[in-house]
C-alpha positions in Angstrom: -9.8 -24.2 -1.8 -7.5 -24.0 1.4 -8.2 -21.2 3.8 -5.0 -19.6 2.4 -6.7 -19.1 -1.4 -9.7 -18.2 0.1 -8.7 -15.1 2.0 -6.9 -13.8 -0.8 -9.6 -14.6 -2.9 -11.6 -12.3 -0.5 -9.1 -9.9 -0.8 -8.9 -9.8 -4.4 -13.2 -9.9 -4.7 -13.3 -7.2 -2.5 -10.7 -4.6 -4.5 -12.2 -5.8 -7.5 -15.3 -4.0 -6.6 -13.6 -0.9 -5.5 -12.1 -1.1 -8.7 -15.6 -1.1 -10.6 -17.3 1.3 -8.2 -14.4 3.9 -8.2 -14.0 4.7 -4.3 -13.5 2.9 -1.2 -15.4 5.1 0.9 -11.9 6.1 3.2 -11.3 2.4 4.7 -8.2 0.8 3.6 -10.0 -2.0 2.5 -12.9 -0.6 1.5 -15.2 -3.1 2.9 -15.0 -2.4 6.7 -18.4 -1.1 8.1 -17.8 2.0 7.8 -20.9 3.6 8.1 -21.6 6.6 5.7 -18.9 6.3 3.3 -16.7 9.3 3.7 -15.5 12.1 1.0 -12.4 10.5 -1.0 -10.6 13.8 -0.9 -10.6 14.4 2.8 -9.6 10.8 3.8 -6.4 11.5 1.1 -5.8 14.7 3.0 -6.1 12.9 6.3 -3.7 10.4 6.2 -1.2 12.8 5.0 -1.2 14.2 1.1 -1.6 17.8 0.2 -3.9 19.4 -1.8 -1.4 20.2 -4.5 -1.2 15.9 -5.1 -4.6 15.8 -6.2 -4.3 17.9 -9.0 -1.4 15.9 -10.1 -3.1 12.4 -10.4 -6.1 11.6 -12.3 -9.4 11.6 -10.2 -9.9 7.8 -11.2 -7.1 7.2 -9.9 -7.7 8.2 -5.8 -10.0 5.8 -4.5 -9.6 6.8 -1.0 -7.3 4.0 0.1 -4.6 3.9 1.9 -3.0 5.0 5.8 -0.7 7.3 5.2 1.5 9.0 2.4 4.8 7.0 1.7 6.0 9.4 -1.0 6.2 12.1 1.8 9.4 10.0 3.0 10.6 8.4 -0.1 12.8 11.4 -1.1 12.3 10.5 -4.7 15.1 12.0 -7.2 14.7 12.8 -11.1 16.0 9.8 -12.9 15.0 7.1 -10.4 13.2 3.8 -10.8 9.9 3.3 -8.7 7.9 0.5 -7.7 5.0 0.5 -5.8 3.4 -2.8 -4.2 -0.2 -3.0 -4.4 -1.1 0.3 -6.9 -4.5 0.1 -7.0 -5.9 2.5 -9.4 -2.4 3.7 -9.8 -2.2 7.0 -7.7 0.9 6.8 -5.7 2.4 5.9 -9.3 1.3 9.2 -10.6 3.0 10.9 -8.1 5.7 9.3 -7.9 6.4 9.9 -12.3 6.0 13.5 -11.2 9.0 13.7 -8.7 11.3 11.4 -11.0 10.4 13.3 -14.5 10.9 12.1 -17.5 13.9 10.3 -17.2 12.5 8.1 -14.3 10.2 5.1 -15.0 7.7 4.2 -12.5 6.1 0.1 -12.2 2.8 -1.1 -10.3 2.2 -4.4 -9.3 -1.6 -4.9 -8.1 -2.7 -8.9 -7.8 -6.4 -7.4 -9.1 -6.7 -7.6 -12.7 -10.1 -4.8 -12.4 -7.4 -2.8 -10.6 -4.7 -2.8 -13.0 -7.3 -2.2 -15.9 -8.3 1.1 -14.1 -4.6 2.2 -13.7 -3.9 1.1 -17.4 -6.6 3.4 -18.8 -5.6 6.2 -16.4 -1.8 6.2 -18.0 -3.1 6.0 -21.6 -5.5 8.8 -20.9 -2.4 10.5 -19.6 0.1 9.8 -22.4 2.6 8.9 -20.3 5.1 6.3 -21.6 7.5 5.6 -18.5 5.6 4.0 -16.3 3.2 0.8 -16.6 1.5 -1.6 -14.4 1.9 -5.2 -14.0 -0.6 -8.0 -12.7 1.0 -9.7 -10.5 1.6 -11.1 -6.5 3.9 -9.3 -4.2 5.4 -12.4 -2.7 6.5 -13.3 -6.4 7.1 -9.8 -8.0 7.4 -9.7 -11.8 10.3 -7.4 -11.5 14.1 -8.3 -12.0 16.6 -8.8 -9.8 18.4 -5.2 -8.3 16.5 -3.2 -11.0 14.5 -0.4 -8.7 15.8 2.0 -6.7 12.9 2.6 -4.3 10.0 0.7 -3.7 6.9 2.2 -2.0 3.7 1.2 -0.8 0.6 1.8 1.1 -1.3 0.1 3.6 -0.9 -3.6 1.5 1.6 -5.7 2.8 -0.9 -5.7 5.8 -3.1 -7.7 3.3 -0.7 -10.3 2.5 -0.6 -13.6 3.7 2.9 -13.9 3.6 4.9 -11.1 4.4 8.0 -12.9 5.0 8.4 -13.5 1.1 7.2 -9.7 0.1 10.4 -8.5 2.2 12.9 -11.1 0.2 11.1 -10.0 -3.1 11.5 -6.7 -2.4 15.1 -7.0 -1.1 15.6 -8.9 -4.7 14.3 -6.7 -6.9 16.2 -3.4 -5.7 19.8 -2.8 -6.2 22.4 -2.0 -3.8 22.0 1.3 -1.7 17.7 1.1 -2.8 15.4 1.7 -0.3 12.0 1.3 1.1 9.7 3.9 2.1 6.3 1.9 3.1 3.6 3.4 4.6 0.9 0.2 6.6 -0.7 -1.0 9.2 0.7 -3.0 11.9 0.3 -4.7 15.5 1.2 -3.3 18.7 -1.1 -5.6 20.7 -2.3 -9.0 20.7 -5.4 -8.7 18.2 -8.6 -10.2 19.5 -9.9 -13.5 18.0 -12.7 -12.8 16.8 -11.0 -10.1 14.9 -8.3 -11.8 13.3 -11.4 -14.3 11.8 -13.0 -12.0 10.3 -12.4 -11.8 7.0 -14.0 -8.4 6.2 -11.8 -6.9 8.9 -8.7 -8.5 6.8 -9.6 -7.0 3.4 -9.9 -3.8 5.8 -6.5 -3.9 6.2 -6.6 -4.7 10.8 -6.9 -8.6 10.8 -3.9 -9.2 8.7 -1.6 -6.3 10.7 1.6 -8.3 12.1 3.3 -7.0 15.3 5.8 -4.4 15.1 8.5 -6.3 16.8 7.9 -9.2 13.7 7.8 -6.7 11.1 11.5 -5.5 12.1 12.7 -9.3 12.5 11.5 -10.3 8.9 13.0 -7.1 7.5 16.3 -8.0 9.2 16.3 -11.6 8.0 15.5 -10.4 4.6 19.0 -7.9 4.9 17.7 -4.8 5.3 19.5 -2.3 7.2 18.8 1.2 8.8 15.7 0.5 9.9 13.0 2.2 11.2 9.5 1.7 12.1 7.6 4.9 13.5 3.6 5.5 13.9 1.9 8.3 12.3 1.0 11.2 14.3 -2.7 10.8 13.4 -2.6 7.0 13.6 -5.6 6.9 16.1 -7.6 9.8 14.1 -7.2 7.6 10.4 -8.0 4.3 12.7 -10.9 5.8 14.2 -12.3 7.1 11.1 -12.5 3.6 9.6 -14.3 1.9 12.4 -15.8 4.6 15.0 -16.9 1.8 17.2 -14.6 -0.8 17.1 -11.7 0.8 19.0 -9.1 -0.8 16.9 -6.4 1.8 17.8 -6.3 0.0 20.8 -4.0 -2.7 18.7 -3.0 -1.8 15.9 -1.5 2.0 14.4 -0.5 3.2 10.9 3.4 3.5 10.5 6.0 4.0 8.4 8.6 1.9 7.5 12.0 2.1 6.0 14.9 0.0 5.3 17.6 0.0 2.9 19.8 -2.5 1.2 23.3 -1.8 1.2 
């Protein structure tokens, strides 16, 4: 196994077990050293949802995960076509099926096949017939060609190894005048070395964070237009919560990202 499979296989191990255990403690990742693990509804309040989004998602679904709220910018309308990179227990998805009603249809793609069995029971338990979730890669999305009109996503493309191919997969899959409306963790510093080899500190969503100034040139050589790339008001307070004593703020911040295809 190159070093390539063997961080994602790292990756995948480790949201396997969030899966099974049903909460990630707050960390994006779930397996930084985060100390005591923190309450799953106040790290979802933190990094930006209201109390009004956890009654319209079930429980199982909220593990915690996650930097910010990418549904807060994704202006979603009634009839639209969502897919979200990296669902996890299926949450954003949830959310997302309430703002485009019935006539919408919402699709996850999670890599984790324990993940996408927790978000599989969670819609059958629901009843809810437009949406499902796929297992799958996001640098090779089982989606079709110009078929979405917004994608979302939160705190995962951080976690891929090649994010070059997740912006041209997700510039394929929507149609003309989709959008994106991400929500991750990226670079505005150098990272350390010891930190970028550390493979916990990966699946923790900080060693894998590329610079912001790369992030804009992959989304421009992808074709994206009108974009933007703006840190969260309480990047440092969600950083900081992860790892107290690390002082990662000091290189990287939670953002949010949009771009369009036109």
């Amino acid at each position: 196994m190159n070093q390539k499979e063997e961080t994602r296989a790292f990756i995948r191990e480790n949201y396997a077990q969030v899966a099974q255990s049903g909460a990630a403690g707050g960390c994006c990742g779930g397996s930084c050293s985060c100390g005591d693990p923190m309450d799953v509804i106040n790290a979802t309040m933190t990094i930006g949802y209201e109390a009004g989004d956890l009654l319209n998602a079930p429980a199982e679904s909220n593990m915690g995960l996650g930097c910010g709220n990418p549904l807060a910018i994704a202006s979603l309308k009634a009839g639209e076509v969502v897919l979200d990179l990296g669902s996890g227990g299926g949450f954003d998805c949830f959310l997302a099926r309430g703002q485009v009603g019935e006539t919408g249809y919402v699709i996850g793609v999670d890599m984790t096949p324990e993940m996408i069995k927790l978000a599989r029971n969670n819609a059958a338990k629901s009843g809810y017939t437009n949406m499902e979730f796929r297992l799958g890669e996001i640098e090779h999305l089982p989606v079709a060609d110009a078929s979405i009109d917004v994608i979302i996503s939160n705190c995962v493309i951080n976690l891929s190894l090649e994010k070059e191919k997740v912006f041209r997969e997700a510039y394929r899959v929507l149609k003309n005048g989709g959008r994106l409306a991400l929500s991750d963790v990226v670079a505005t510093a150098e990272l350390p070395e010891d930190v970028k080899k550390d493979l916990v500190m990966v699946a923790g969503c900080v060693a894998g964070a590329e610079h912001v100034d790369k992030i804009r040139a992959m989304m421009e050589q992808a074709g994206f237009q009108n974009i933007k790339l703006i840190p969260k008001d309480n990047s440092k307070e969600i950083l900081n919560n992860w790892l107290p004593d690390r002082k990662i703020e000091d290189y990287v911040a939670s953002f949010i990202i949009e771009g369009e295809k036109n």
